[in-house]
N, C-alpha and C positions, 0 to 999 in steps of 0.2 A: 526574599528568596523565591527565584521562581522555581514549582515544582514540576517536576517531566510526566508527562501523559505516557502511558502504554499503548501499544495498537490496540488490543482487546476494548478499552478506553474506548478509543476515537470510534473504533466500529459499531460498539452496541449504543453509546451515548449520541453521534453527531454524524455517521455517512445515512446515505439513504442507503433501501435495500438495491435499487437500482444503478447507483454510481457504478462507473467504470474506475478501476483503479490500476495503479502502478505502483509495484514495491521498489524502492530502489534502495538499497543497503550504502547509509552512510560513508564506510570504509574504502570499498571495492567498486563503487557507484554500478555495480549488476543489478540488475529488474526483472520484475516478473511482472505479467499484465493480468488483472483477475477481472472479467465481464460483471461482476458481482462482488461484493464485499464477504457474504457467506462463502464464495467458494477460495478465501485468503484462506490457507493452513493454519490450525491452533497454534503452530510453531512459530510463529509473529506475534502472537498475543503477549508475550512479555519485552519484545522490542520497544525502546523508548523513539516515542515520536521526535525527530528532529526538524520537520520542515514539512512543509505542505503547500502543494500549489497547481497551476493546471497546465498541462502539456496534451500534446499530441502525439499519441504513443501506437503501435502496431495492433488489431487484433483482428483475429480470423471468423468469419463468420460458419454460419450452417454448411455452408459450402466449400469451406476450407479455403475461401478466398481473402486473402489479404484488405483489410482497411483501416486507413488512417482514424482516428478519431481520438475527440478531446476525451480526456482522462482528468483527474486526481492523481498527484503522483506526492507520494508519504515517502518521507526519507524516514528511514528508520537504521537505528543500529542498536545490537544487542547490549545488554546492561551488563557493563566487565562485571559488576557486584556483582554480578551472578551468574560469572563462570567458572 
C-alpha cells in the first residue's frame, strides 16, 4: 500500500527553502505561484500530494514585471476524509 504524503510533508522534509513553486489543485486544476515554499499558506498543509513535476509558470518580479520561469508544480488535492 502506497501511503499519501501531505504538503506540510513535502515542504519541511524535501523542497528547498529557495524553490519556486506552483499549487495546482488536483480537482479544478487552478494554481497558485509561491517565489518560496514558506510563503505557501498553512491551509495546504493538509493536502495530499498527488503529483510532482517541473513547469514553467508565470511570476512577477520587484518590479511588478511579468517572468516566465521554471517551477515545481505540486498537484495537490484536499483529503475528502477530512471534510
Amino acid at each position: 500500500m502506497i501511503e499519501r504524503m501531505n504538503f506540510k510533508t513535502l515542504r519541511t522534509m524535501y523542497l528547498s527553502r529557495i524553490d519556486r513553486i506552483s499549487i495546482c489543485d488536483w480537482k479544478t486544476r487552478n494554481y497558485e505561484n509561491f517565489r518560496f515554499p514558506q510563503l505557501v499558506p498553512p491551509s495546504y498543509d493538509n493536502f495530499s500530494v498527488r503529483g510532482i513535476g517541473l513547469i514553467t509558470s508565470e511570476f512577477y518580479d520587484e518590479d511588478g514585471n511579468l517572468d516566465l520561469l521554471p517551477c515545481i508544480e505540486i498537484m495537490v488535492m484536499k483529503d475528502e476524509l477530512e471534510e
